[in-house]
C-alpha positions in Angstrom: 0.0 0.0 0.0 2.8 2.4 0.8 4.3 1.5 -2.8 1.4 2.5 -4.0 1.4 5.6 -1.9 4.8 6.6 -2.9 4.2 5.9 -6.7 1.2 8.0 -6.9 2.5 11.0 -5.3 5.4 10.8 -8.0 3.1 10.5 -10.7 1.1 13.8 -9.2 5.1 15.7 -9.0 5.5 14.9 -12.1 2.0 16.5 -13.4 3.0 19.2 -11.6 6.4 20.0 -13.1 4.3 19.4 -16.5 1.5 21.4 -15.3 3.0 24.7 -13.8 5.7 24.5 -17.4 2.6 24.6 -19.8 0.4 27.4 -17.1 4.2 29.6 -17.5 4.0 29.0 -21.8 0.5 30.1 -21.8 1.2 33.4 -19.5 4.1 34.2 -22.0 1.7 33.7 -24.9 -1.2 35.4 -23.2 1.0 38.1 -21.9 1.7 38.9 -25.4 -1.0 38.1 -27.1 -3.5 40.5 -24.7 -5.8 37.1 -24.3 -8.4 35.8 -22.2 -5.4 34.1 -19.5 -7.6 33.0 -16.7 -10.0 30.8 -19.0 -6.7 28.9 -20.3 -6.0 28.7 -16.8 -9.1 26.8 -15.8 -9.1 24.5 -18.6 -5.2 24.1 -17.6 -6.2 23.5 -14.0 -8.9 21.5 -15.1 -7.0 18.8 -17.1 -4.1 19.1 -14.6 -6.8 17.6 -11.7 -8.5 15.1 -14.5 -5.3 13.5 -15.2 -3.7 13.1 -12.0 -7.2 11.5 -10.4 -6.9 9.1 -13.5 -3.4 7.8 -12.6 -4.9 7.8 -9.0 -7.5 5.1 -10.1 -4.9 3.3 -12.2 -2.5 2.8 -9.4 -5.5 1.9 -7.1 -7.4 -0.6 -9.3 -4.6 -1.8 -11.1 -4.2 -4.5 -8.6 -8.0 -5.7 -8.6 
């Protein structure tokens, strides 16, 4: 279980480091571009939680 654990809070880090990288692209584009930021920020935010609750339930019922 604490394999488990340990593996899915990598898998979350790792979202995150691929996560905050694309938010920091769009906020250059956005920045330059004079565009609607905070919408690509919810759809960013949005995907970001979507994925890392899927590799939750992969690493949970992978076993079953």
């Amino acid at each position: 279980m604490f394999d488990a654990l340990v593996k899915i809070a990598i898998q979350v880090l790792n979202n995150f480091d691929s996560f905050f990288s694309s938010i920091f692209f769009l906020y250059e584009c956005n920045r330059h571009l004079d565009k609607n930021f905070f919408l690509w920020l919810k759809i960013c935010i949005s995907i970001f939680y979507f994925t890392a609750i899927f590799h939750i339930y992969i690493y949970i019922f992978r076993d079953v």
